[in-house]
C-alpha positions as CSV (number, residue, x, y, z in Angstrom):
1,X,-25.4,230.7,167.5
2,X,-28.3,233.4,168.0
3,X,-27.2,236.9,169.1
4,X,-29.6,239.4,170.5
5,X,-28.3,243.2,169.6
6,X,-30.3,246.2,171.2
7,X,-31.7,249.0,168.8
8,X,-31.8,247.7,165.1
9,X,-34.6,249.1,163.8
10,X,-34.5,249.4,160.6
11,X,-32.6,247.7,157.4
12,X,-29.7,250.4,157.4
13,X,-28.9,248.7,160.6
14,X,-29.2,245.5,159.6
15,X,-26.5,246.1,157.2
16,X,-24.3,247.8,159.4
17,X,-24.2,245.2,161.4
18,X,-23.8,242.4,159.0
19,X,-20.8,244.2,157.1
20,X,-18.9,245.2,160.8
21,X,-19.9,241.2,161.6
22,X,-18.1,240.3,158.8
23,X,-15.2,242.5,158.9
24,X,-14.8,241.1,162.4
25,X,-14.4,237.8,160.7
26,X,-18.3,236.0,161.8
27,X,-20.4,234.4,159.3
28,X,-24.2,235.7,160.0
29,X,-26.3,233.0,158.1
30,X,-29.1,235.7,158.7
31,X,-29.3,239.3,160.1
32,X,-33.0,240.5,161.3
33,X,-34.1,243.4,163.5
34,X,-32.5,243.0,166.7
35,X,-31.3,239.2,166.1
36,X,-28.5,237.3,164.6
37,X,-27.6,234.3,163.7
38,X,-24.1,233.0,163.4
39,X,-22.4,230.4,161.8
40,X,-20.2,229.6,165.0
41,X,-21.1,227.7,167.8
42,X,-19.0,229.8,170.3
43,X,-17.4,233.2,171.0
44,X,-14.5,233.5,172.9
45,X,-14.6,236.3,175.5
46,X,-12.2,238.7,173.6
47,X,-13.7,238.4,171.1
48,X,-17.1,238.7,172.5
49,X,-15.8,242.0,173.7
50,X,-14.1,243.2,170.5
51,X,-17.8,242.9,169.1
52,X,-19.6,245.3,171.6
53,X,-17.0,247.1,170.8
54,X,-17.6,247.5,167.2
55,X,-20.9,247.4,167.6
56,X,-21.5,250.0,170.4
57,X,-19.9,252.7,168.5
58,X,-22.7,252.2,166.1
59,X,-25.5,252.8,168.6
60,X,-25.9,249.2,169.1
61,X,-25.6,246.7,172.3
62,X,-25.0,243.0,172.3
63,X,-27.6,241.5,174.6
64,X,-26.7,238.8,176.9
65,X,-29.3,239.1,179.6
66,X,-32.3,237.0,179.0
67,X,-34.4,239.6,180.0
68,X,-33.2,242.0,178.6
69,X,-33.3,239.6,174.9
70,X,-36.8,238.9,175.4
71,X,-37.9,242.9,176.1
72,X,-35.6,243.3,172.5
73,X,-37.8,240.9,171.0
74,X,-40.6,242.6,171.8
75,X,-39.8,245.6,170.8
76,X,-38.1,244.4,167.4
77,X,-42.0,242.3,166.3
78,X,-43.8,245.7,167.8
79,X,-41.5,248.0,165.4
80,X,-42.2,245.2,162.4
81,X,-45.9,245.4,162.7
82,X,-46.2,249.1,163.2
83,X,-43.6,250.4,161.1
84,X,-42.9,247.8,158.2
85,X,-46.8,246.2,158.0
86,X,-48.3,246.8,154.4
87,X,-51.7,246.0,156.1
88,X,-54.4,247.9,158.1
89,X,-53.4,247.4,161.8
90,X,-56.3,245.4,162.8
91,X,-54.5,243.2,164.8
92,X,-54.9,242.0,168.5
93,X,-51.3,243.0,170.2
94,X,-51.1,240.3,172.8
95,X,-52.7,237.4,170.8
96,X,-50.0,238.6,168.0
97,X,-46.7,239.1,170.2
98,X,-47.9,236.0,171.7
99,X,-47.6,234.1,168.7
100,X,-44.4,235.2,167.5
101,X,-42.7,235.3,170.5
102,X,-44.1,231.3,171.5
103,X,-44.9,232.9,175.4
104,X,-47.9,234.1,176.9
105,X,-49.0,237.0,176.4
106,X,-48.8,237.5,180.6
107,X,-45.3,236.3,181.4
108,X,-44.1,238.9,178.3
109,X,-45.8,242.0,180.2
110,X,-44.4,241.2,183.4
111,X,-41.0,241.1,182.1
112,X,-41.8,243.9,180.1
113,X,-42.7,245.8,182.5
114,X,-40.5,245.1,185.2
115,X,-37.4,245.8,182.8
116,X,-38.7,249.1,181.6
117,X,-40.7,250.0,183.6
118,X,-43.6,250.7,181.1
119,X,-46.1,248.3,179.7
120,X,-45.8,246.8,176.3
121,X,-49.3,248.9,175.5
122,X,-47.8,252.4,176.1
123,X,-44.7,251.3,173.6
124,X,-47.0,250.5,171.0
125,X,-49.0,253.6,171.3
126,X,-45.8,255.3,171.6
127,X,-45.1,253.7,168.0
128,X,-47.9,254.1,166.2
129,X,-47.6,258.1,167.4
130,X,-44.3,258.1,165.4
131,X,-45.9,256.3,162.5
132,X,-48.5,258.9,162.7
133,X,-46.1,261.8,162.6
134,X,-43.9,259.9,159.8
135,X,-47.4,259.5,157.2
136,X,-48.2,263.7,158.2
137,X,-44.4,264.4,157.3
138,X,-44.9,263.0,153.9
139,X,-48.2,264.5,153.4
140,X,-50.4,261.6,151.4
141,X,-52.7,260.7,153.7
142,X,-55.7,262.2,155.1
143,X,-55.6,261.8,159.1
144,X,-58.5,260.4,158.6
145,X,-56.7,257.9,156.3
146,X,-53.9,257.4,158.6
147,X,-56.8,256.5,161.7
148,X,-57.7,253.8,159.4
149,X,-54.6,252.6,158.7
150,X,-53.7,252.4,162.0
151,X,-56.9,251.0,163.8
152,X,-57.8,253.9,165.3
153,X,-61.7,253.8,166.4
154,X,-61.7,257.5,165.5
155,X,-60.1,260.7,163.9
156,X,-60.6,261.7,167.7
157,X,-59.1,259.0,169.2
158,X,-55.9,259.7,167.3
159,X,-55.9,263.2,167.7
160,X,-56.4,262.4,171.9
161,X,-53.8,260.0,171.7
162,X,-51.4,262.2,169.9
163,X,-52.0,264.7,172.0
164,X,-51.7,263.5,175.3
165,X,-47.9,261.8,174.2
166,X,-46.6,264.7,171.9
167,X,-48.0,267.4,173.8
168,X,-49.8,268.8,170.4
169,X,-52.4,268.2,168.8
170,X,-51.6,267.1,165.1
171,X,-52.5,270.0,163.6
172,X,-50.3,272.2,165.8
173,X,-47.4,269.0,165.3
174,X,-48.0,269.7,161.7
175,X,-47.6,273.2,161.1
176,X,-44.8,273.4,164.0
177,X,-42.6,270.9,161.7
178,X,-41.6,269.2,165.3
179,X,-38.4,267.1,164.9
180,X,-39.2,263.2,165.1
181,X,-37.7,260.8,167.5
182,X,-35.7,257.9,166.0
183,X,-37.7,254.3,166.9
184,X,-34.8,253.2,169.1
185,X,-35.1,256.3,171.5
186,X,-39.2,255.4,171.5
């Protein structure tokens, strides 16, 4: 049995989960950002409950809503390729989500969309803003460097981007020391 789980983004979560799983007496066969798959077939109701119990006072939500699954998805292979990708970002986002997610590219946006009333593009530029701030945090990379990295067409184009969802320009971001939002509040 596959269960969806809202706002694991990141391995700490995905051991969290697993270990309260298990204490709960389930048998994940595999634990991955936002899904989980289960050696039983069924859950009974209690203790389907007992579950979202446990897991909400971790910051987490059991998912039963197709919708709502699918708009997890999405934000669980958007998080992957922004935040855990070893490569440049040189990607195209709707041929990719399409492909992992086996739907077109159109019916995702729509549902997207309607369920958060955002589009799939702002979230990814709203990641790839905190993947910015992250690499300026540790200071390694040039933002010139981190433009590359993240497909940017410019130094220019990031810093406009930036600016126009943090509010500063990266310099001021820099030297301010702003606090950084956690990817599930993104």
């Amino acid at each position: 049995m596959k269960l969806y789980i809202k706002n694991m983004v990141c391995n700490r979560c995905k051991m969290v989960v697993k270990t309260e799983l298990e204490k709960l007496g389930f048998n994940p066969i595999s634990v991955q950002l936002g899904e989980v798959e289960l050696l039983q077939e069924e859950i009974s109701t209690a203790k389907a409950q007992e579950m979202q119990n446990v897991l909400s006072h971790f910051g987490f939500e059991l998912l039963t809503d197709k919708k709502k699954q699918l708009v997890e998805q999405i934000k669980t292979a958007i998080i992957e390729l922004v935040h855990y990708s070893t490569s440049v970002l040189k990607i195209n986002l709707s041929a990719y989500l399409s492909q992992k997610l086996n739907l077109e590219y159109a019916n995702l946006s729509a549902i997207f969309s309607e369920t958060e009333q955002s589009t799939i593009e702002k979230y990814f530029i709203h990641q790839k803003i905190e993947k910015v701030k992250e690499l300026m945090a540790y200071g390694e990379k040039s933002l010139s460097e981190i433009a590359y990295l993240l497909n940017y067409s410019s130094v220019a184009h990031l810093s406009t981007q930036f600016k126009k969802i943090s509010g500063q320009t990266p310099s001021e971001y820099k030297t301010q020391n702003a606090a950084r939002k956690t990817l599930d509040e993104i």
